[in-house]
C-alpha positions in Angstrom: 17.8 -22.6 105.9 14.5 -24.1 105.1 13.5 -20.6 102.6 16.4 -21.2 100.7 15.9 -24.8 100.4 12.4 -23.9 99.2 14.2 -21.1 96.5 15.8 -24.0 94.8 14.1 -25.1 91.5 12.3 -28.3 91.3 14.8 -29.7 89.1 17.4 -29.4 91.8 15.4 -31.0 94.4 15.6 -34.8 94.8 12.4 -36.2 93.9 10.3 -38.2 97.0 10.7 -41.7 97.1 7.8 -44.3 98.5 5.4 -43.6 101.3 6.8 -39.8 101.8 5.6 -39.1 97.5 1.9 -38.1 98.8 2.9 -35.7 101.8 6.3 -34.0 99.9 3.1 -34.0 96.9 0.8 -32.4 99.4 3.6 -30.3 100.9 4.3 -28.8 97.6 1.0 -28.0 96.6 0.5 -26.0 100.3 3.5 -24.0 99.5 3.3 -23.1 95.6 2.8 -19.7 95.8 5.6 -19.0 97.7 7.7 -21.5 95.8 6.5 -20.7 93.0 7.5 -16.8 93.2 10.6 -18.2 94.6 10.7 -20.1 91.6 10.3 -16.7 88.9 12.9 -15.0 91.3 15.9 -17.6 90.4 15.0 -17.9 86.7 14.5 -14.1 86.0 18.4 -14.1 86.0 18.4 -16.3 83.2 15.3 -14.9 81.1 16.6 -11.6 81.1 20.3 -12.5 79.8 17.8 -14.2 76.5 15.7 -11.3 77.0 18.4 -8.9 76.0 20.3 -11.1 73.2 16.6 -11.7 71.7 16.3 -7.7 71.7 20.0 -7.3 70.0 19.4 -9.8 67.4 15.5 -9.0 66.3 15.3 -6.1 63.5 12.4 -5.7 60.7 8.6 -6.0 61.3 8.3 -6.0 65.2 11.4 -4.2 65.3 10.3 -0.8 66.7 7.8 -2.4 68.8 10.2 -4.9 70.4 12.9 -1.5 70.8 10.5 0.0 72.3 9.3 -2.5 74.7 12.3 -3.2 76.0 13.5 0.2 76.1 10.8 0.5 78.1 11.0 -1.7 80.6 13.1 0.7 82.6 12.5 4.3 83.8 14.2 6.5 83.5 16.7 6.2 86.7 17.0 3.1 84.8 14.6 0.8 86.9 12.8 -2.0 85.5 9.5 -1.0 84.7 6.1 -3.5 85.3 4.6 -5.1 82.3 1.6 -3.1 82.4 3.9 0.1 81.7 5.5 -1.5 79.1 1.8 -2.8 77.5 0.8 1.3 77.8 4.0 2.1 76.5 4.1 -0.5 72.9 0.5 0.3 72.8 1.2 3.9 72.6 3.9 4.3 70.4 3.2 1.4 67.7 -1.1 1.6 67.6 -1.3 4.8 68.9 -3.9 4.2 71.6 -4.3 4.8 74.7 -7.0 4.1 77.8 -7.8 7.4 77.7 -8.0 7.4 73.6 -8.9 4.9 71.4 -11.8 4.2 68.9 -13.6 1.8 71.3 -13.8 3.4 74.1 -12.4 1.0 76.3 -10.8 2.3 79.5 -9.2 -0.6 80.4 -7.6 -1.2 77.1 -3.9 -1.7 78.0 -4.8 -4.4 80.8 -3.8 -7.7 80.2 -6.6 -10.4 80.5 -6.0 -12.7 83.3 -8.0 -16.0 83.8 -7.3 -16.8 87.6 -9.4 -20.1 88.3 -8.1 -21.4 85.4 -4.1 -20.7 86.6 -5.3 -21.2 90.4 -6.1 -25.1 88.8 -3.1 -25.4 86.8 -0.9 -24.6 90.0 -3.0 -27.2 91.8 -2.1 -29.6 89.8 1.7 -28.7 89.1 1.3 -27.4 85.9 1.3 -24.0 85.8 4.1 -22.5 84.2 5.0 -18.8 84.8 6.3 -16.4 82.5 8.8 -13.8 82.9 8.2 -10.0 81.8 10.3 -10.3 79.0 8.6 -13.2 77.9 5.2 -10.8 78.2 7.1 -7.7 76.1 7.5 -10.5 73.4 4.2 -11.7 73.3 2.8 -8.1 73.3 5.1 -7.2 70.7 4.1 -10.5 68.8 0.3 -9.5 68.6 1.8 -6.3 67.4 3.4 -7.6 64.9 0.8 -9.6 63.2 -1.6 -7.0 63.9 0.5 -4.9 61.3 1.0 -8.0 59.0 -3.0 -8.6 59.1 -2.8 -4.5 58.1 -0.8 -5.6 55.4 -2.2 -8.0 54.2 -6.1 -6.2 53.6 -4.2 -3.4 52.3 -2.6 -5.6 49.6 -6.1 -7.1 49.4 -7.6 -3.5 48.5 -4.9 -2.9 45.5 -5.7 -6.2 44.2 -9.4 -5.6 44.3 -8.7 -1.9 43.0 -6.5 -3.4 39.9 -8.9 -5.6 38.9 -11.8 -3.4 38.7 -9.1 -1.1 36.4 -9.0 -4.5 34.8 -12.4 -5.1 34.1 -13.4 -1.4 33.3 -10.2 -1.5 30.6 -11.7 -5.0 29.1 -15.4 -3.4 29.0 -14.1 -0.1 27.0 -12.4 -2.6 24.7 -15.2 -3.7 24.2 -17.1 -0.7 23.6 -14.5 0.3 21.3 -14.4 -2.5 19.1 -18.6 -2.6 19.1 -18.2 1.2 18.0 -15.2 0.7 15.4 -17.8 -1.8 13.8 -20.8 0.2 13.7 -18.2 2.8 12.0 -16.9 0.5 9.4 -20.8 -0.9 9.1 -21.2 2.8 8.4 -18.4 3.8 6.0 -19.1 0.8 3.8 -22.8 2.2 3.9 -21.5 5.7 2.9 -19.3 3.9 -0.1 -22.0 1.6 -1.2 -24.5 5.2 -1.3 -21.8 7.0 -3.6 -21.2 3.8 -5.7 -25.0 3.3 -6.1 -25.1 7.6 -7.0 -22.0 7.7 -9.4 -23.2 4.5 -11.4 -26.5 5.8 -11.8 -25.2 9.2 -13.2 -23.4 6.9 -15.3 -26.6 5.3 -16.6 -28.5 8.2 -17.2 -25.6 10.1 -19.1 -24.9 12.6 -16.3 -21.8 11.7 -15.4 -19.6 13.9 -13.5 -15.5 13.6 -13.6 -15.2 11.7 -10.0 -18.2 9.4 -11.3 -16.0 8.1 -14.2 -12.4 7.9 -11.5 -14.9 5.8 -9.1 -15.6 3.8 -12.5 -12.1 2.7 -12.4 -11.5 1.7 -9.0 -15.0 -0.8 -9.8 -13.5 -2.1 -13.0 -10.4 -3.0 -10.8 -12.3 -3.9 -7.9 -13.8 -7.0 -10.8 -17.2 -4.8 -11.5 -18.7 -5.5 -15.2 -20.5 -2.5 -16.7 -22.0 -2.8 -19.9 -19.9 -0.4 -21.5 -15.9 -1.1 -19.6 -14.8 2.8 -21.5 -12.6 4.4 -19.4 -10.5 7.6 -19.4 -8.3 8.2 -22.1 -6.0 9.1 -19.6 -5.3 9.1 -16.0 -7.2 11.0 -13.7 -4.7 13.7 -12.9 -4.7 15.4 -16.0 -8.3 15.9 -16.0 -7.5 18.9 -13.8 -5.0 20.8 -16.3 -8.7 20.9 -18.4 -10.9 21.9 -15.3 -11.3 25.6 -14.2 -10.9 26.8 -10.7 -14.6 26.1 -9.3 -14.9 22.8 -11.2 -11.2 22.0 -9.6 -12.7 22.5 -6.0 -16.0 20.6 -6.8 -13.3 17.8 -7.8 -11.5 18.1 -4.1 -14.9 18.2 -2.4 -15.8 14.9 -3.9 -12.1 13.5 -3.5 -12.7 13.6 0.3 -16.3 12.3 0.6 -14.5 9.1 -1.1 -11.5 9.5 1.1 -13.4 9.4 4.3 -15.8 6.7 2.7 -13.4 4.2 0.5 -10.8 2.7 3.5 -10.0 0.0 1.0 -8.4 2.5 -1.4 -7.1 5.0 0.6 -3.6 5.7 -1.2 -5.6 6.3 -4.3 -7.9 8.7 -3.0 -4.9 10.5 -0.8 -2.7 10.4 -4.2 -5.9 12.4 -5.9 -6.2 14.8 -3.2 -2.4 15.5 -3.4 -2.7 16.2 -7.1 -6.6 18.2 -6.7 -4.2 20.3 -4.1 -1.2 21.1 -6.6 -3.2 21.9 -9.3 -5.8 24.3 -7.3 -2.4 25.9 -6.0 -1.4 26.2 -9.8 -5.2 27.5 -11.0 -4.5 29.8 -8.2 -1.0 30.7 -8.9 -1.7 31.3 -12.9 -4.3 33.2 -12.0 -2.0 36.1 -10.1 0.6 35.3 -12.6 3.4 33.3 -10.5 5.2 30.4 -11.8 4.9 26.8 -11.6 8.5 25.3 -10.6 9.5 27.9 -8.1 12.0 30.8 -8.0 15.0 28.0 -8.6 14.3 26.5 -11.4 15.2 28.2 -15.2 12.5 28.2 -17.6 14.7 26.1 -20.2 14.9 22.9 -17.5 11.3 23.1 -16.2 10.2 20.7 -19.4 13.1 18.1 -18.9 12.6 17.9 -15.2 9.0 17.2 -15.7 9.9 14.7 -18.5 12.9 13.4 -15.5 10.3 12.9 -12.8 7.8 11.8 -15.4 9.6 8.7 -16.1 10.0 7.3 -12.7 8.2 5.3 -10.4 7.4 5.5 -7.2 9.7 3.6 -5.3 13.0 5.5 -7.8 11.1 9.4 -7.0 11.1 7.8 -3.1 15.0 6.6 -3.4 15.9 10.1 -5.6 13.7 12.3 -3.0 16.1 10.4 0.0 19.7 10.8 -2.5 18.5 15.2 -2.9 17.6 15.4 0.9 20.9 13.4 2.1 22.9 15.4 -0.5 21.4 19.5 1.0 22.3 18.2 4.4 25.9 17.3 3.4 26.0 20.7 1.6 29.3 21.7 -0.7 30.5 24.6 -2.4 29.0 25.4 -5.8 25.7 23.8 -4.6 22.6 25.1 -6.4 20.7 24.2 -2.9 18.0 26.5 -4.6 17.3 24.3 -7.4 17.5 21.0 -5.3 15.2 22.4 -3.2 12.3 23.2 -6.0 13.2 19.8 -7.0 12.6 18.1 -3.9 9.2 20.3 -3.1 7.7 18.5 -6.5 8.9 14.9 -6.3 5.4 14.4 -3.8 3.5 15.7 -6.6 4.7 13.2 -9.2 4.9 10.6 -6.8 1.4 10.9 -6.3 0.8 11.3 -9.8 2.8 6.9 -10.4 0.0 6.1 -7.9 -2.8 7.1 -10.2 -1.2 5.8 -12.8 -0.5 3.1 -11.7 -4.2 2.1 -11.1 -5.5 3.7 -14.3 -3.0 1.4 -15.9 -5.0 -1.3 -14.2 -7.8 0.2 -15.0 -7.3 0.1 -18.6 -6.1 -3.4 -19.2 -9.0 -5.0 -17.4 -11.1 -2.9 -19.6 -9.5 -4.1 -22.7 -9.2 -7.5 -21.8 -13.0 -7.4 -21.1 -13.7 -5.9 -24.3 -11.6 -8.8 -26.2 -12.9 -11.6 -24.3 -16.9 -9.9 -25.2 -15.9 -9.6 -28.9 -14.3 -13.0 -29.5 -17.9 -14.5 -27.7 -19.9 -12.7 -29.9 -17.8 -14.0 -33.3 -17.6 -17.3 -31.8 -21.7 -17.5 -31.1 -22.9 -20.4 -33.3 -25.7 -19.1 -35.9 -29.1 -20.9 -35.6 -29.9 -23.3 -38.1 -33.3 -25.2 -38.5 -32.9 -28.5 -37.9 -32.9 -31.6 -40.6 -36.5 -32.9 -39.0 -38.0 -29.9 -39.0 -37.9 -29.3 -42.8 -40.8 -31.6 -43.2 -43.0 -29.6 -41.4 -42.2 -26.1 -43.2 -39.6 -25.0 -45.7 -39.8 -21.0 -45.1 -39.5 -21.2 -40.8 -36.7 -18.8 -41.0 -39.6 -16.4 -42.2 -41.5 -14.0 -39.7 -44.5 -15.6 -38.4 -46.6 -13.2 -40.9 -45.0 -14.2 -43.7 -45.6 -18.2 -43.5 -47.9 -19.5 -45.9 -51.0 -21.4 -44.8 -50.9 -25.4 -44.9 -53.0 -24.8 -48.1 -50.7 -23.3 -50.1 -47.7 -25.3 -49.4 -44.8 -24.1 -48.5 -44.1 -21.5 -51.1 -43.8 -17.7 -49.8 -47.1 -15.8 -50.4 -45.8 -12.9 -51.8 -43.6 -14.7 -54.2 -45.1 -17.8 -56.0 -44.2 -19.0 -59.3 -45.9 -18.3 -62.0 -48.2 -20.4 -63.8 -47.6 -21.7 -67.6 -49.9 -19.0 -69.1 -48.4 -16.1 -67.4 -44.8 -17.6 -68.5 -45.8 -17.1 -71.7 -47.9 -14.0 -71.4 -44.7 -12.0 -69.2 -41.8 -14.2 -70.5 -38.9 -15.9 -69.1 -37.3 -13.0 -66.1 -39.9 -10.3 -67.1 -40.8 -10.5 -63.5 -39.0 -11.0 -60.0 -37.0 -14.6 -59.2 -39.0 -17.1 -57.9 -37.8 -17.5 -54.0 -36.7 -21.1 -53.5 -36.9 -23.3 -50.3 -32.9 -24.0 -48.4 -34.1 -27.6 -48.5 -32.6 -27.4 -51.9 -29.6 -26.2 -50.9 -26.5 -27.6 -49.3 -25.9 -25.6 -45.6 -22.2 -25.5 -46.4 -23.1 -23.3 -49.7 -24.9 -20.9 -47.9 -23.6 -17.9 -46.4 -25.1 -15.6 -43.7 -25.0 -11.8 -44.2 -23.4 -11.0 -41.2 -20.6 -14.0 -41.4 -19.9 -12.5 -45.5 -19.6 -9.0 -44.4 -17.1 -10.1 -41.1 -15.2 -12.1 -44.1 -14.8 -9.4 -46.4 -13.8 -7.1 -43.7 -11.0 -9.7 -42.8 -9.7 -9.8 -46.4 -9.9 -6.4 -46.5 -7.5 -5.4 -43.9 -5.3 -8.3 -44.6 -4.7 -6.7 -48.7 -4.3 -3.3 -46.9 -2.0 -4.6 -44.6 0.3 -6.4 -47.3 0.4 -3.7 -50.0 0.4 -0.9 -47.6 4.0 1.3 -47.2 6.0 0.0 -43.6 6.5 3.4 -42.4 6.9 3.9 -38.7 5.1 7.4 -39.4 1.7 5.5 -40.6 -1.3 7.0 -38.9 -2.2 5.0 -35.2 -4.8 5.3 -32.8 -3.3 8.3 -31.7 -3.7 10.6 -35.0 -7.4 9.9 -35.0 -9.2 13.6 -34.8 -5.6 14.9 -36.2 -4.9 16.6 -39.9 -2.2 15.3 -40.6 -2.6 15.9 -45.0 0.3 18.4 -44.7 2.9 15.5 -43.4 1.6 13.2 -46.0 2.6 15.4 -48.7 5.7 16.0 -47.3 6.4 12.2 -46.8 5.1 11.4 -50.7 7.4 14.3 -51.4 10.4 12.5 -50.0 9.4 9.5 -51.3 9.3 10.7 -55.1 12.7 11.8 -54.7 13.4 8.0 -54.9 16.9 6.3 -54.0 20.8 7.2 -55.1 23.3 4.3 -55.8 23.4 1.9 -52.4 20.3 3.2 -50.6 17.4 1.5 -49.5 14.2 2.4 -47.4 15.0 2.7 -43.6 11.6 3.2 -42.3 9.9 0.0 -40.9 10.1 -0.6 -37.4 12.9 -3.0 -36.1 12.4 -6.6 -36.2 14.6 -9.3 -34.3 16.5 -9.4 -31.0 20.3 -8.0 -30.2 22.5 -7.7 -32.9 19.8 -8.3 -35.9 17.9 -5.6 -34.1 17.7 -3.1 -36.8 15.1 0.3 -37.2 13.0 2.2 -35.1 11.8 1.1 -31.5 8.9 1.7 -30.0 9.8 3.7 -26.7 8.0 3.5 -23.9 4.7 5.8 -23.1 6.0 9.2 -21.3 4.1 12.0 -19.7 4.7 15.1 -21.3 4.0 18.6 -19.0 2.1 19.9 -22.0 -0.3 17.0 -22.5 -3.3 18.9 -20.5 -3.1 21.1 -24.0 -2.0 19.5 -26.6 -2.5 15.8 -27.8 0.9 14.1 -28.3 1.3 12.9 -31.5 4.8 10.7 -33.4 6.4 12.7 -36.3 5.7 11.2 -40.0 9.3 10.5 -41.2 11.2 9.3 -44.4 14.6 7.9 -43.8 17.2 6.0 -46.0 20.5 3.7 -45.1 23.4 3.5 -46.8 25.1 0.3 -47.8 28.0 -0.6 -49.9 31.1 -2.5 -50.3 34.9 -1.8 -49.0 37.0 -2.4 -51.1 40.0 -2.3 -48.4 43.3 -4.0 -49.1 42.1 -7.2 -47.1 38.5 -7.5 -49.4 40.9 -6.9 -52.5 43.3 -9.7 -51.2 40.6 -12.4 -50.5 37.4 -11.0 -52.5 36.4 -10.1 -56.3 33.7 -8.5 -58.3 32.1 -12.2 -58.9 32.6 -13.1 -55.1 32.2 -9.7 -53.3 32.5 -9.4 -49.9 29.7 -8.7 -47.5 27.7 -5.0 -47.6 28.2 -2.6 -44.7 26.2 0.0 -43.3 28.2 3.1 -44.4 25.9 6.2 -43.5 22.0 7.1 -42.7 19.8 10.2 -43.9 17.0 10.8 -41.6 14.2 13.0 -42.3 11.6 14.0 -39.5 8.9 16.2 -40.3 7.8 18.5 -37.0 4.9 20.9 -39.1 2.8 21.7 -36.3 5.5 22.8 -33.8 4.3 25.3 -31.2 7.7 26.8 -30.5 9.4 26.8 -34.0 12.3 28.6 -32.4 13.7 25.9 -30.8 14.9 23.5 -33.3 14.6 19.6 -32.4 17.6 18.2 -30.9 19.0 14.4 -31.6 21.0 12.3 -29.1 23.3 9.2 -29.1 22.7 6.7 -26.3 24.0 3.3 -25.5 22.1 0.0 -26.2 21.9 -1.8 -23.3 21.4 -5.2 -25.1 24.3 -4.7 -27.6 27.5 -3.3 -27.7 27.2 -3.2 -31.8 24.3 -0.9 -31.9 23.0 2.1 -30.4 20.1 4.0 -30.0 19.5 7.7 -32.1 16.6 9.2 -30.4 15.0 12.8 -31.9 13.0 15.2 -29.4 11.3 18.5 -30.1 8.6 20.8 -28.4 5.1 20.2 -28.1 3.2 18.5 -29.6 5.6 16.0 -30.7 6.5 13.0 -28.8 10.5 10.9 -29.1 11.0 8.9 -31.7 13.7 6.4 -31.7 16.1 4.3 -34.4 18.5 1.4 -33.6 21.3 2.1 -35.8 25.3 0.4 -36.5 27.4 1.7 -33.9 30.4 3.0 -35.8 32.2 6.3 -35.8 30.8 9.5 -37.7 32.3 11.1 -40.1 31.4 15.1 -39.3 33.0 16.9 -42.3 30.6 18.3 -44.5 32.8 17.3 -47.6 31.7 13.8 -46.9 28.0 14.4 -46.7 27.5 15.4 -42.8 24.7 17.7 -42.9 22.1 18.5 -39.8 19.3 21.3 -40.8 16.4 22.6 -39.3 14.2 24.4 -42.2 10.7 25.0 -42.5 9.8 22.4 -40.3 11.8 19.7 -41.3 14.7 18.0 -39.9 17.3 16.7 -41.9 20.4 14.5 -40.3 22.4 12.9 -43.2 26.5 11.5 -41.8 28.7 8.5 -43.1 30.9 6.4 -41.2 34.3 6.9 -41.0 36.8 4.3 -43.5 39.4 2.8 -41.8 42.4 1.2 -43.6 43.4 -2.1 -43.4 47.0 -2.2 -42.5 49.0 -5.6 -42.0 
């Protein structure tokens, strides 16, 4: 009765009241052991029914530790096993050591640590709380736990450390890099600045080389000022159609020393190398006797397509080059794919070729403008003059310093005094030279410097020529100089001495005006001809007459008379185009009629032949032509000269 009175917790027991507190105390703290155990023995019940739902319920971390703990805490006749088996056993399986093996050597590793005084104290007092061996499977499988998270965690710790030293190396060869990029560019500019520096030099000393005078250029773009601002005549391209093979690959070895060197003009110098490459494939290619356009393209067309591609720029060869591509890749029957393919293979090449251009074109009007803006200086330099106080001191200072008189003779010159009044008489009045006279006794506005009367005459000169001269478009330009052109003269005086039938006048100036008052030849704009490497393109001389008249329709009869007649009308043109110096003479010169884009009253007649003639152009009456021959049509090609005479069509005037 007593033992099981003792099993009972404490907070069953009724608590000692008054003088019987200090022995029921003392009584207590004789039998704690016993109690105590008797104590553990009721409560296990309960620990190990929140042992077990603690178990079911824990998963992630600990979980395989806390499994295995309490999977362990029975045998396997299914007996409970003692703490210390279940410390080997969580020890074991989740660290991996053991009392026999482990890195410390510890034989006694799986033992738990007991401090006995300090629990035999606590159970003195009435304060020592047991726990259960579930309770010790936790704890164990706590430590475990954070043991792995504290694994975790310096792992983590090392990747950190590890990406930032990936970090720091990444920023250092940044670094590097953009240290050595600007020792490159340092050196590249160094390079460019040594090849400037060479090619101007050559320049200088009159040893110019062909890249010296393309580098030229780019400097004269770039806002460089050279003494003399001449430039090529034409763009750089062409200078290869001139060159022979080696002088061609000279060229390309010196196109890529300035395409690794010049980064700032790197299109250029790849546009160059393009065309150095095509044209030491053509070098090559004439030389074994192949052809230029490709086993697609008929002999008759290669001319025109060059004129086609010619014409463009670069962004409308871009758009055309897309429009051929997209067009082979759809395909169709009756397709010449061979022809769009040659096509396509040369649009780089004159791509390449509106680059240069484009840059010589540049080029060329910085040049001029340079060369306008250094003339009108040196016209519009004031001339010295000696001043109005300095006269006193010397009449003849304009004189060298030799030829001043000394302060004894005055100020007379002393190789021309006047004469005294006995050698008058003795030589005469103008037996000898003039007597040279002081300015002082002239007015400055009287006086007129050599230089300023020569520049004057010169003026009036060119403005009489200008006035009485013939307006005919086929006049010699800049471009005939170097060019005998004596036979086309004749021919043109020729025409001209033939003089005018009834109604016609002289239809040769060029066309003044805008829209419909637009009336003669227009200026076209420059081409690039496939034969200009050989031949120098030249505008054919020409002699051309209009004919006007009155209708006399039944509506002029009704409201006009011979004292009031109505207003003249265009009725028909002769044209007359000389082509003398026509390389192919087999080939007669074609004309065509095209639409004026800024009138629907006019259009445009334009007249091409061979080399080494360029288009020529007239903006005539849009009306219908009357082809018969009984009415004057007539289009010849004879001895050189091409004749196009028509009239327009009448139509009757019906109510």
């Amino acid at each position: 009765g007593s033992s099981a009175q003792l099993a009972l917790p404490p907070a069953v027991r009724p608590p000692p009241i008054g003088a019987a507190a200090a022995v029921a105390a003392a009584a207590a703290a004789a039998m704690a052991p016993g109690g105590k155990k008797a104590e553990q023995n009721g409560s296990r019940g309960r620990d190990r029914s929140r042992s077990d739902e603690r178990g079911r319920s824990t998963s992630g971390g600990g979980g395989a530790a806390s499994s295995s703990g309490i999977s362990s805490s029975k045998g396997a006749a299914g007996k409970p096993q003692t703490v210390k088996k279940a410390r080997k056993d969580i020890f074991a399986s989740e660290l991996g050591y053991k009392d026999e093996s482990n890195p410390f050597g510890d034989q006694t590793l799986t033992e738990k640590f007991v401090w006995k005084k300090r629990n035999e104290y606590l159970q003195a007092a009435g304060l020592y709380k047991g726990t259960s061996k579930e309770q010790e499977v936790e704890k164990i499988q706590s430590k475990v736990r954070e043991i792995f998270q504290v694994k975790k965690r310096r792992d983590e710790r090392e990747v950190e450390k590890q990406l930032l030293d990936v970090q720091r190396q990444e920023h250092d060869k940044e670094r590097h890099d953009e240290l050595y990029d600007d020792w490159l560019g340092a050196e590249d500019s160094f390079h460019l600045d040594n090849a400037k520096s060479r090619s101007l030099l050559r320049i200088e000393q009159g040893r110019e080389r062909p890249i010296d005078l393309v580098v030229k250029e780019l400097a004269i773009v770039e806002g460089t000022e050279f003494d003399d601002m001449g430039i090529l005549d034409k763009p750089p391209h062409r200078m290869f159609t001139e060159m022979g093979l080696g002088e061609v690959e000279d060229m390309m070895t010196d196109i890529e020393v300035n395409l690794k060197a010049d980064k700032q003009h790197k299109a250029f110098w790849k546009a160059m190398q393009y065309a150095c490459s095509e044209a030491l494939e053509g070098k090559h290619r004439e030389k074994a006797g192949g052809r230029g356009f490709g086993s697609g393209v008929a002999e008759g067309v290669v001319s025109e397509i060059h004129e086609l591609l010619s014409s463009k720029s670069k962004s409308e060869l871009e758009d055309m080059l897309i429009e051929i591509k997209a067009s082979l890749q759809q395909g169709g029957e009756g397709m010449d794919s061979q022809f769009f393919d040659a096509v396509a293979a040369k649009i780089p090449l004159f791509m390449a070729h509106a680059e240069i251009n484009d840059w010589h074109e540049k080029a060329r009007k910085k040049s001029a403008a340079r060369e306008e803006a250094n003339r009108d200086s040196a016209e519009a330099a004031p001339r010295a003059s000696p001043p109005a106080e300095e006269a006193s001191e010397g009449e003849w200072d304009d004189l060298p310093e030799g030829g001043k008189p000394p302060s004894e003779r005055g100020d007379l010159s002393p190789m021309l005094e006047p004469l005294s009044v006995l050698e008058e008489e003795r030589y005469g009045d103008g037996a000898c030279s003039p007597v040279l006279e002081p300015l002082s006794k002239y007015d400055e506005q009287d006086l007129l410097d050599p230089d300023d009367d020569e520049r004057l005459m010169r003026q009036v000169r060119q403005t009489l020529v200008e006035a009485f001269a013939e307006p005919s478009a086929g006049a010699a330009g800049s471009k005939d100089k170097g060019l005998d052109r004596s036979k086309e003269d004749a021919w043109v005086a020729s025409e001209k001495a033939r003089g005018m039938e009834s109604g016609e006048v002289s239809f040769n100036a060029a066309g003044k005006g805008s829209a419909d008052e637009f009336h003669g030849e227009v200026s076209l704009t420059t081409k690039s001809y496939e034969w200009e490497g050989k031949y120098k393109p030249r505008k054919p001389r020409f002699f051309n007459r209009v004919k006007t008249g009155y209708e006399w329709n039944k509506y002029n009869q009704t409201h006009y008379d011979h004292d009031n007649p109505p207003p003249k009308r265009v009725q028909g043109y002769k044209f007359n185009i000389f082509y003398p110096d026509l390389i192919d003479k087999t080939k007669a010169p074609i004309y065509y009629v095209e639409r004026d884009p800024e009138s629907p009253e006019t259009v445009l007649l334009r007249f091409h032949a061979g080399p080494p003639y360029e288009d020529t152009a007239f903006k005539i009456v849009n009306c219908e032509w009357n082809t018969s021959h009984k009415f004057g049509f007539r289009v010849v090609f004879d001895r050189g000269v091409l004749q196009l005479y028509f009239n327009f069509k009448r139509h009757r005037y019906r109510r």
